[in-house]
MARMI-911385 format. One record per residue (C-alpha): y, z, x; residue in one letter; residue number from 1. Coordinates in steps of 0.05 Angstrom, whole numbers, plus 5000, padded with zeros to 4 digits. Layout:
<pts>
PT,Y,Z,X,code,pos
PT,Y,Z,X,a,NUM $
...
</pts>
This chain:
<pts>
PT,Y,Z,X,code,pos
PT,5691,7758,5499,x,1 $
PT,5660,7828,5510,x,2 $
PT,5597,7838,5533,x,3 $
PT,5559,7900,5501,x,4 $
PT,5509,7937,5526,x,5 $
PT,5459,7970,5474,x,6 $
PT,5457,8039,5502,x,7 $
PT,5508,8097,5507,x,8 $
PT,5552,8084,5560,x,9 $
PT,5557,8008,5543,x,10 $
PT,5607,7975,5582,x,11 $
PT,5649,7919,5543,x,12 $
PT,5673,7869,5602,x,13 $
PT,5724,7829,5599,x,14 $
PT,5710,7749,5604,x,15 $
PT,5723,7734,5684,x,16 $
PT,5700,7799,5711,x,17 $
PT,5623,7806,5728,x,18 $
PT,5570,7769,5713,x,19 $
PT,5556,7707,5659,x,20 $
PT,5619,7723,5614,x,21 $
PT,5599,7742,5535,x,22 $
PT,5526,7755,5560,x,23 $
PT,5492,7824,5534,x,24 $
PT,5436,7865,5551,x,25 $
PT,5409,7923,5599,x,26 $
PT,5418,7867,5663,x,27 $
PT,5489,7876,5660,x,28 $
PT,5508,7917,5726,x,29 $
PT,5530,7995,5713,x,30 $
PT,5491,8008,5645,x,31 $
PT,5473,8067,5625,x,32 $
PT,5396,8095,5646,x,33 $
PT,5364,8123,5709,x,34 $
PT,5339,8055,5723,x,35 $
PT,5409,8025,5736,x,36 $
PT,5439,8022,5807,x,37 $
PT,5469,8089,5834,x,38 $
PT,5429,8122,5786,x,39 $
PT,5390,8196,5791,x,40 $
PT,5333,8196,5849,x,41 $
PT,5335,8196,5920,x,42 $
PT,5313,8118,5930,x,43 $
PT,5384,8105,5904,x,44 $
PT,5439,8065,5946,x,45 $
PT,5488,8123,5976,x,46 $
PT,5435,8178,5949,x,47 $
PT,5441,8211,6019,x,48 $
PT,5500,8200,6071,x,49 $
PT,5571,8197,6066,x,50 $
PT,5572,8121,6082,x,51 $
PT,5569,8091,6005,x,52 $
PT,5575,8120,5946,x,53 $
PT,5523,8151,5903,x,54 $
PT,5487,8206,5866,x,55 $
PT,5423,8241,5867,x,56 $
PT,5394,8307,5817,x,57 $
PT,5437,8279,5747,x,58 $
PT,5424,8233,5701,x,59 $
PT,5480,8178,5705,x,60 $
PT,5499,8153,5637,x,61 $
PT,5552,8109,5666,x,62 $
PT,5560,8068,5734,x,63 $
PT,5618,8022,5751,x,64 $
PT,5638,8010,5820,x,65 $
PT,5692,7966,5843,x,66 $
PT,5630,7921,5866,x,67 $
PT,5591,7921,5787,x,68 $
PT,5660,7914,5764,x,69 $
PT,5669,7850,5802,x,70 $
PT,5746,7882,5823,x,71 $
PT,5771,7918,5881,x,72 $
PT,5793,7991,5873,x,73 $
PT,5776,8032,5806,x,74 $
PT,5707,8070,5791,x,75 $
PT,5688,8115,5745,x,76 $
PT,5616,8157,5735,x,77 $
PT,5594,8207,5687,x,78 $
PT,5541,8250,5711,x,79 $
PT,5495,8291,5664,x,80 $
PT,5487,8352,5699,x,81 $
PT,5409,8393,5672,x,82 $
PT,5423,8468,5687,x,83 $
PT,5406,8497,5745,x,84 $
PT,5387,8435,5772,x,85 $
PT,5440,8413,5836,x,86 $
PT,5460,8336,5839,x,87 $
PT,5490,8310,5905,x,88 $
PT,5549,8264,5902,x,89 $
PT,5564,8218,5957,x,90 $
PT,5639,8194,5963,x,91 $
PT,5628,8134,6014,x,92 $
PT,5705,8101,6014,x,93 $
PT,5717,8120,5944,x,94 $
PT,5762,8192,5937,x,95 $
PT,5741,8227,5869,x,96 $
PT,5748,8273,5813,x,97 $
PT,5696,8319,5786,x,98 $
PT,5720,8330,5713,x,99 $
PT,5681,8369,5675,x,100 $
PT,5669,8338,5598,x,101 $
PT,5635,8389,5574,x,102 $
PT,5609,8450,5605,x,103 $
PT,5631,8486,5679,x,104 $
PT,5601,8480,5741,x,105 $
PT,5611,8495,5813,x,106 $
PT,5630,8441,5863,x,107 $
PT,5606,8450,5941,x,108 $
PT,5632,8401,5991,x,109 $
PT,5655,8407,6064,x,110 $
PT,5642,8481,6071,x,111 $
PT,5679,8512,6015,x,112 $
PT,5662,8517,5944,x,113 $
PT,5701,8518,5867,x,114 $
PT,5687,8546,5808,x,115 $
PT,5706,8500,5745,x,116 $
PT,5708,8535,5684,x,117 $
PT,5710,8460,5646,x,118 $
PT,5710,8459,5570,x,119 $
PT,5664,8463,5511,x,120 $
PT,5685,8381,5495,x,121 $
PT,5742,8341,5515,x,122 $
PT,5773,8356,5438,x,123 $
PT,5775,8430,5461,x,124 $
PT,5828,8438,5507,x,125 $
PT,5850,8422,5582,x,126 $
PT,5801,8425,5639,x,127 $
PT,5806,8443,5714,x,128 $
PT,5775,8392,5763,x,129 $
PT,5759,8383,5833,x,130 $
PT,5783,8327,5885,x,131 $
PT,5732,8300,5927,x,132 $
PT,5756,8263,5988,x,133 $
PT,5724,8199,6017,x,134 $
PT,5668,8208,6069,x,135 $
PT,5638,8271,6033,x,136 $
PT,5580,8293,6007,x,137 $
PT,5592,8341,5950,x,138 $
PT,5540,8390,5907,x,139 $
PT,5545,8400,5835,x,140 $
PT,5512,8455,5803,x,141 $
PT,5515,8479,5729,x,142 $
PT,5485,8545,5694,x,143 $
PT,5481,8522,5638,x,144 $
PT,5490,8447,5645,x,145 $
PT,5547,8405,5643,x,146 $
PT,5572,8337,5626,x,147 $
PT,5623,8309,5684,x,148 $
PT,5664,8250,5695,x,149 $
PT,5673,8231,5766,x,150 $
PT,5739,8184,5766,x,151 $
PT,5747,8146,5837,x,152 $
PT,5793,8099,5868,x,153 $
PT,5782,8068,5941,x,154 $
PT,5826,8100,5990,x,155 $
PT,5831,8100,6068,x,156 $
PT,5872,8167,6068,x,157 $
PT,5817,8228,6072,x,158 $
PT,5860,8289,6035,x,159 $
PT,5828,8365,6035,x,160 $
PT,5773,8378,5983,x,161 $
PT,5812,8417,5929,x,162 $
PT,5819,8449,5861,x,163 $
PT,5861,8423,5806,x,164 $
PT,5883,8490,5756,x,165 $
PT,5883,8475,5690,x,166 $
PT,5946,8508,5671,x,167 $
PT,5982,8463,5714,x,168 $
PT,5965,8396,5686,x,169 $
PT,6021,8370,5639,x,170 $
PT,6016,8352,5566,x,171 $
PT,6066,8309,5531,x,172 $
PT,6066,8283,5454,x,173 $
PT,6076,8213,5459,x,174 $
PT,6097,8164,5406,x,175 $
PT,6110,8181,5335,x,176 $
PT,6078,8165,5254,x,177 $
PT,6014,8133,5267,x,178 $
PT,6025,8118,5340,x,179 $
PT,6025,8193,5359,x,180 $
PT,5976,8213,5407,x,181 $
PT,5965,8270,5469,x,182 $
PT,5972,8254,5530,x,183 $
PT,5941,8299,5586,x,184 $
PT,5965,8282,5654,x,185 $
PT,5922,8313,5698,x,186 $
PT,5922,8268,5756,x,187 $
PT,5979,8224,5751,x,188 $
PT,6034,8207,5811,x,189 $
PT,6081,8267,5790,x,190 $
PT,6024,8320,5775,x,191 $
PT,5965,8313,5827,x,192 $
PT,5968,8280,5899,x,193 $
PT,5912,8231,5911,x,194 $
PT,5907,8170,5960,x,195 $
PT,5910,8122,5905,x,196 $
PT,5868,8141,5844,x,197 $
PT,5906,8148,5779,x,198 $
PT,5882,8186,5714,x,199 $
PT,5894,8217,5659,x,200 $
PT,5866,8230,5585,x,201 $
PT,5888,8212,5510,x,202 $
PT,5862,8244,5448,x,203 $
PT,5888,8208,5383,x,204 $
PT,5888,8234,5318,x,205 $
PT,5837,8200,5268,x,206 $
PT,5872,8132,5238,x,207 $
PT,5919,8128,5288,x,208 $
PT,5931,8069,5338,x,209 $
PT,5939,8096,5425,x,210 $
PT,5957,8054,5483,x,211 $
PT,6010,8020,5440,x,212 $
PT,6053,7983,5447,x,213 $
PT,6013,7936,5482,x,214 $
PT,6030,7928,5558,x,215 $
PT,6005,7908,5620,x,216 $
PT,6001,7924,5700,x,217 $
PT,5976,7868,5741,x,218 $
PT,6026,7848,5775,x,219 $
PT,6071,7877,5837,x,220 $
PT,6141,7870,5817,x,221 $
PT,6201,7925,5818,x,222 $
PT,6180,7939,5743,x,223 $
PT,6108,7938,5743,x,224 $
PT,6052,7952,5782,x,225 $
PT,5988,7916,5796,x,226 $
PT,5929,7961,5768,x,227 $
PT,5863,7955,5755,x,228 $
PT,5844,8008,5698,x,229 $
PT,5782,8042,5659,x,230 $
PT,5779,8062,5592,x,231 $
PT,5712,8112,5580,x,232 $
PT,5712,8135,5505,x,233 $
PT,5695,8198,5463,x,234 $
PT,5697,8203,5384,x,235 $
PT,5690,8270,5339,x,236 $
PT,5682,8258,5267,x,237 $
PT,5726,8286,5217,x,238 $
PT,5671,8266,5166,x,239 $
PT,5646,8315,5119,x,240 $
PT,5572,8287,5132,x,241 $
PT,5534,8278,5188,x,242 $
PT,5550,8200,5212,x,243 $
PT,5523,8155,5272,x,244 $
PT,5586,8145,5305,x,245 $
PT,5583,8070,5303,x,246 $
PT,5648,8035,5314,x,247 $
PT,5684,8084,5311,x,248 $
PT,5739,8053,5345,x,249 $
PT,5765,7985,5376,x,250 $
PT,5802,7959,5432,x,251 $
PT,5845,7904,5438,x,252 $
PT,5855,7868,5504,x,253 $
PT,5891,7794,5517,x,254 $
PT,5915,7762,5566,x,255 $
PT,5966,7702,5594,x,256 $
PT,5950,7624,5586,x,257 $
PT,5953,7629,5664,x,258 $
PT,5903,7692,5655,x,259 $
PT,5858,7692,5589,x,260 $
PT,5825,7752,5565,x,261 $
PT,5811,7753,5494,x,262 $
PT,5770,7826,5477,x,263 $
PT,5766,7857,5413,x,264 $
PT,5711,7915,5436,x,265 $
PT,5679,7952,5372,x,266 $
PT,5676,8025,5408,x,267 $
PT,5622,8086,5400,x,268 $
PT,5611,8150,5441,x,269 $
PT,5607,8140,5509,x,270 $
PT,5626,8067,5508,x,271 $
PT,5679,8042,5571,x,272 $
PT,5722,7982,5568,x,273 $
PT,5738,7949,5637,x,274 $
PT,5811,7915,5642,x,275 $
PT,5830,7874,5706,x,276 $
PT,5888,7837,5682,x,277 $
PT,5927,7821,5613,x,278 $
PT,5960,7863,5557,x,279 $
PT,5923,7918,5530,x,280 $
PT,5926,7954,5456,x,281 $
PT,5919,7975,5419,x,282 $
PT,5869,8036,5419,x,283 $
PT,5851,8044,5356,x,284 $
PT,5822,8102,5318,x,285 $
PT,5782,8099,5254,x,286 $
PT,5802,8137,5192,x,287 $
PT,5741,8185,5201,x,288 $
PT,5748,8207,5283,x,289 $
PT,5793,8225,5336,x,290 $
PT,5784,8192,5401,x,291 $
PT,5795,8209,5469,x,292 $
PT,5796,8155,5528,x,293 $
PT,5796,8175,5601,x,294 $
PT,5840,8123,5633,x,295 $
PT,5821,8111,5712,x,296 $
PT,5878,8065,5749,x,297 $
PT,5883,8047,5828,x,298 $
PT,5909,7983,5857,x,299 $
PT,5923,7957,5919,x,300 $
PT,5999,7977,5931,x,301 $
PT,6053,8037,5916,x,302 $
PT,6015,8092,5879,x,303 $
PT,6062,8092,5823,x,304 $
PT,6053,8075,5740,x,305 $
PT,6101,8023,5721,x,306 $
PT,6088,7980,5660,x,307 $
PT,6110,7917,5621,x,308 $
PT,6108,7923,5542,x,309 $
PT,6089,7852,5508,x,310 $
PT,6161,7825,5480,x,311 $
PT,6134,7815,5413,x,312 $
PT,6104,7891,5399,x,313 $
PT,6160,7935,5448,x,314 $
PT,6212,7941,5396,x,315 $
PT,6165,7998,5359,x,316 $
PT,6183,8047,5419,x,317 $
PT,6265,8044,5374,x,318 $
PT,6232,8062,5302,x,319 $
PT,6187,8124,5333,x,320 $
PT,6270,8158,5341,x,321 $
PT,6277,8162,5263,x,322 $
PT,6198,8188,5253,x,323 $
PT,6167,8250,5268,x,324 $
PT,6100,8264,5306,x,325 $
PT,6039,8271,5273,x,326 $
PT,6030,8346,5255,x,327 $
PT,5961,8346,5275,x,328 $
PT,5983,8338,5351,x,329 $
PT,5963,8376,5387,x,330 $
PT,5894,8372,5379,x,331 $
PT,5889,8446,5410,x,332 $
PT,5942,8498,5436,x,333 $
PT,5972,8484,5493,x,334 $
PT,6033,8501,5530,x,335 $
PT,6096,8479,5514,x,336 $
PT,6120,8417,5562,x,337 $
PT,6178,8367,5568,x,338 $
PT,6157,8284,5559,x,339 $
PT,6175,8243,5607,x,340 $
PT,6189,8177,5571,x,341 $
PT,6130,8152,5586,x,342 $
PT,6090,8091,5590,x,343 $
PT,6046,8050,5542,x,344 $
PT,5980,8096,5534,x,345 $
</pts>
């Protein structure tokens, strides 16, 4: 079962994670609101220091930590940023990206400082981002305000606070028909050196179905990797009339009689879907918006992205040959790149 959350930045958990399973409400650890753990304010856990993590000066519309997740390694925040108005981000054991969603800021953190030019919207185009390491205590700053994510991972290695260029993250076209999507790979193994965090964002067309085939990672074996993994959602609406936004997508995750899951997640802006273990997909994207996820992955072993499609639902990956991809991809210009075969996202 899921458990929803009725405000933006709802978290839909997966039976066996956190808490009492196929609960809902504002209890639920990391909802969205100041009044939520690691929120805005300087009574907050890790609001000063460099020994936990946390975040002062924003307004935190959503909080998951390995410890609210009830896991080990992933976390993801998104800050809202008011302009002119600094927030201080504490790292504690947990290296991180400063994405910008929407908006640019600058970034301050051992000394040195970046300019992020960010993006009107994640539908818009690629970003540049920041790496913070663990043990820092980073500023963020916006003109003009900003929406950011902050993707983290726990690490033990402490790499250099650094800038991520925008016309250096790769974009591939992955799938084909109605399982075309974008894939942006901004912080993967092969694109962006990180301890152990890995990330990346998808933007599917309206109507379309993303992170398919279904597959999994939760396991260490030579063809698959054990990882625990965020999905945090966006929709635009292709409608010619203003709508709320209400499921506007849905998420399908399963698992293994040895390891049951069974989530079908009804998905809004803002919303995040939390996956420990079991196959997951597919993505799907209403008839009236395109949807972006920004998927956050770290586990405990190799820092690599190795998959295992479900049997019954792999085959598909022979038919996309014979089909083309869907015109509307990609969502905005970008430059021209080679795939890489890919995984399931």
């Amino acid at each position: 079962m899921a458990a929803h959350l009725p405000d933006r930045g709802r978290h839909h958990l997966p039976a066996g994670t956190t808490g009492d399973t196929g609960a809902a409400g504002a209890d639920l650890p990391g909802a969205s609101g100041t009044d939520q753990p690691g929120a805005s304010g300087a009574d907050q856990p890790g609001a000063s220091g460099t020994d936990q993590p946390g975040t002062s000066g924003a307004v935190v519309e959503v909080d998951v930590t390995p410890e609210t997740a009830g896991w080990a390694w992933s976390g993801l925040r998104v800050l809202r940023l008011a302009p002119g108005v600094p927030a201080t981000v504490a790292t504690g054991d947990l290296e991180t990206l400063v994405l910008p969603l929407s908006g640019g800021l600058e970034v301050r953190c051992d000394g040195d400082r970046l300019e992020l030019a960010g993006r009107p919207d994640p539908f818009s185009g690629i970003t540049d981002f920041a790496y913070l390491p663990i043990g820092a205590q980073a500023e963020l700053e916006s003109v003009s305000g900003a929406v950011v994510a902050l993707p983290a991972a726990r690490a033990t290695r402490r790499l250099p606070f650094r800038y991520g260029p925008a016309d250096e993250v790769p974009v591939e076209l992955r799938g084909a028909g109605a399982c075309s999507r974008q894939v942006v790979n901004f912080a993967t193994p092969e694109a962006f050196e990180t301890d152990r965090l890995i990330a990346c964002e998808v933007l599917t067309p309206a109507g379309n179905w993303s992170s398919y085939p279904p597959h999994k990672h939760d396991e260490a074996a030579p063809h698959e990797s054990e990882l625990e993994e965020i999905y945090y959602y966006r929709f635009r609406s292709v409608a010619p009339v203003p709508v709320s936004g209400c499921e506007a997508g849905y998420q399908r995750v399963y698992g293994t009689p040895e390891r049951p899951i069974d989530v079908l997640a009804a998905l809004g802006d803002g919303d995040v879907v939390l996956i420990p273990h079991g196959w997951h997909g597919p993505s799907m994207a209403s008839p009236g918006h395109d949807m972006y996820y920004l998927n956050v992955m770290a586990g405990p072993g190799e820092r690599a992205w190795r998959i295992s499609d479900d049997p019954d639902h792999g085959w598909i990956r022979q038919v996309w040959a014979a089909q083309e991809v869907d015109p509307r991809l990609p969502l905005y210009r970008l430059p021209a790149r080679p795939a890489d075969g890919g995984t399931g996202r």
